[in-house]
C-alpha positions as CSV (number, residue, x, y, z in Angstrom):
1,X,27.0,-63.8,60.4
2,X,25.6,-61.3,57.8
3,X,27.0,-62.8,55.3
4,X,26.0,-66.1,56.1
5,X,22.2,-65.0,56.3
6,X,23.0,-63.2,52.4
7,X,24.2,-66.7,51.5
8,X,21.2,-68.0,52.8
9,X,18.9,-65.4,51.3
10,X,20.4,-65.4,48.1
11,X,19.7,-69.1,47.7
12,X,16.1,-68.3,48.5
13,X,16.1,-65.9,45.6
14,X,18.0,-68.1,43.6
15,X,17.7,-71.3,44.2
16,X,20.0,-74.7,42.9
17,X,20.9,-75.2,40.1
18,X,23.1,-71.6,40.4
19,X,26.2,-72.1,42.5
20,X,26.5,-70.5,46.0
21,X,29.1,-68.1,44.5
22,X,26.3,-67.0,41.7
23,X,23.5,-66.9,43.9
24,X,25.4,-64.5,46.4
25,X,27.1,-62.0,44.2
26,X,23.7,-61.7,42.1
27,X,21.7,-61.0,45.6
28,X,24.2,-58.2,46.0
29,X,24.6,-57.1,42.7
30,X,20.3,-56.5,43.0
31,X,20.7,-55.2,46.3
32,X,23.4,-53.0,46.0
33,X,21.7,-49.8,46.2
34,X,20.2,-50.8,49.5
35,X,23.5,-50.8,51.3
36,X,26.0,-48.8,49.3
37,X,26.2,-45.1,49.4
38,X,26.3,-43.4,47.1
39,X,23.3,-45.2,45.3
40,X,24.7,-46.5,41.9
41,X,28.3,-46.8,42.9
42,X,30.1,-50.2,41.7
43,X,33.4,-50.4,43.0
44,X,36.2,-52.7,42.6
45,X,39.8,-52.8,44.4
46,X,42.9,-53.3,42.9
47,X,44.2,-56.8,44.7
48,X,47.1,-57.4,42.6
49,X,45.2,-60.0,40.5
50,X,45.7,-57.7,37.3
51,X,42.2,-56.3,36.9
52,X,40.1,-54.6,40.1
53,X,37.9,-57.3,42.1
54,X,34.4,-56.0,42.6
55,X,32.8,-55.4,45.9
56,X,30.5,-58.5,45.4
57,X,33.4,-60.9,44.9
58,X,35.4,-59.1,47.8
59,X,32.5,-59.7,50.4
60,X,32.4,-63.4,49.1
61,X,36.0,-64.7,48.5
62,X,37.9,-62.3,51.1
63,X,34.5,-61.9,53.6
64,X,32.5,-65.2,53.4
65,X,34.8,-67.6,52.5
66,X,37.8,-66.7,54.8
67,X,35.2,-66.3,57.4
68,X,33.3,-69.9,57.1
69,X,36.4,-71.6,55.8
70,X,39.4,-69.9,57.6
71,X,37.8,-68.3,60.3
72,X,39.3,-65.5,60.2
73,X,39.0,-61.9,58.8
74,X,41.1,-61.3,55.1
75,X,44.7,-60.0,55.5
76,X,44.7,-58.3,52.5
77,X,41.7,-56.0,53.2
78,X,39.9,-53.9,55.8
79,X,36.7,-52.7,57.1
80,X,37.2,-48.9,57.5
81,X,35.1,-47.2,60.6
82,X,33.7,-44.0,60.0
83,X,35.6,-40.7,60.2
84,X,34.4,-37.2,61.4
85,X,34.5,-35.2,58.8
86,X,33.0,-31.4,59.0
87,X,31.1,-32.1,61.5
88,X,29.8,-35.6,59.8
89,X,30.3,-39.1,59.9
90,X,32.1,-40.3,56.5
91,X,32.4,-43.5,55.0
92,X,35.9,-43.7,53.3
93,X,36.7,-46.4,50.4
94,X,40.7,-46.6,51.7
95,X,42.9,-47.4,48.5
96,X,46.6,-46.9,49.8
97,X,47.7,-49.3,52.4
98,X,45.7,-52.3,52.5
99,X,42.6,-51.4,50.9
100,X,39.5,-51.1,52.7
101,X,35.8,-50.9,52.3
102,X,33.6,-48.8,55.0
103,X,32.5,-51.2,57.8
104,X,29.1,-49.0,57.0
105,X,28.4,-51.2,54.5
106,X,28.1,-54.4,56.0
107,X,25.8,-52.9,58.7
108,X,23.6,-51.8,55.8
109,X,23.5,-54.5,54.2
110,X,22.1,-56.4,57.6
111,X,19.3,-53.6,56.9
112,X,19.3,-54.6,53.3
113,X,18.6,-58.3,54.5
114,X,15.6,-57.5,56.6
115,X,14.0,-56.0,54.1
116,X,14.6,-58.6,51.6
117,X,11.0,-60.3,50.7
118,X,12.5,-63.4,50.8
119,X,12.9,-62.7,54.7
120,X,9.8,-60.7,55.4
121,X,7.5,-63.0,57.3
């Protein structure tokens, strides 16, 4: 459902003519040091489609899309909880396996969402 209100949002910030897919990886892209840790950290995963995918086209083609269209959470990558680490909760980026991104993230970007002006009332 978070991604669905960042489709929605993102077509309040930018509305038609830009496409959904625009309008949803630039509200991230603008966003992105709202929800990501570190701030200024762009990340892409290597899916096998000869160059890394970035984290705004993972959440929409493997999150959104799979989600409204599929139903159903990608196969080819994970959400990754936390992990103790000295004492800590870390958020890990897992590259062998499937990949994954922290599940961190999303929850952050529900944060990221509620502040948005679009949604402040």
């Amino acid at each position: 459902m978070i991604l669905v209100a960042v489709a929605a949002t993102a077509r309040k910030r930018y509305p038609r003519p830009i496409g959904d897919r625009d309008s949803f990886t630039r509200f991230l892209l603008d966003e992105m040091d709202n929800f990501i840790e570190p701030k200024g950290f762009r990340m892409g995963l290597d899916l096998g489609e000869g160059q890394p995918t970035m984290l705004e086209d993972i959440l929409y083609t493997h999150f959104r899309c799979n989600l409204v269209h599929e139903g159903q959470m990608p196969k080819e990558i994970i959400l990754t909880p936390p992990v103790a680490e000295d004492g800590t909760l870390q958020s890990l980026v897992r590259l062998n396996g499937p990949p994954g991104i922290p599940e961190k993230w999303i929850l952050n970007l529900h944060n990221a969402l509620c502040k948005a002006p679009e949604n402040v009332t």
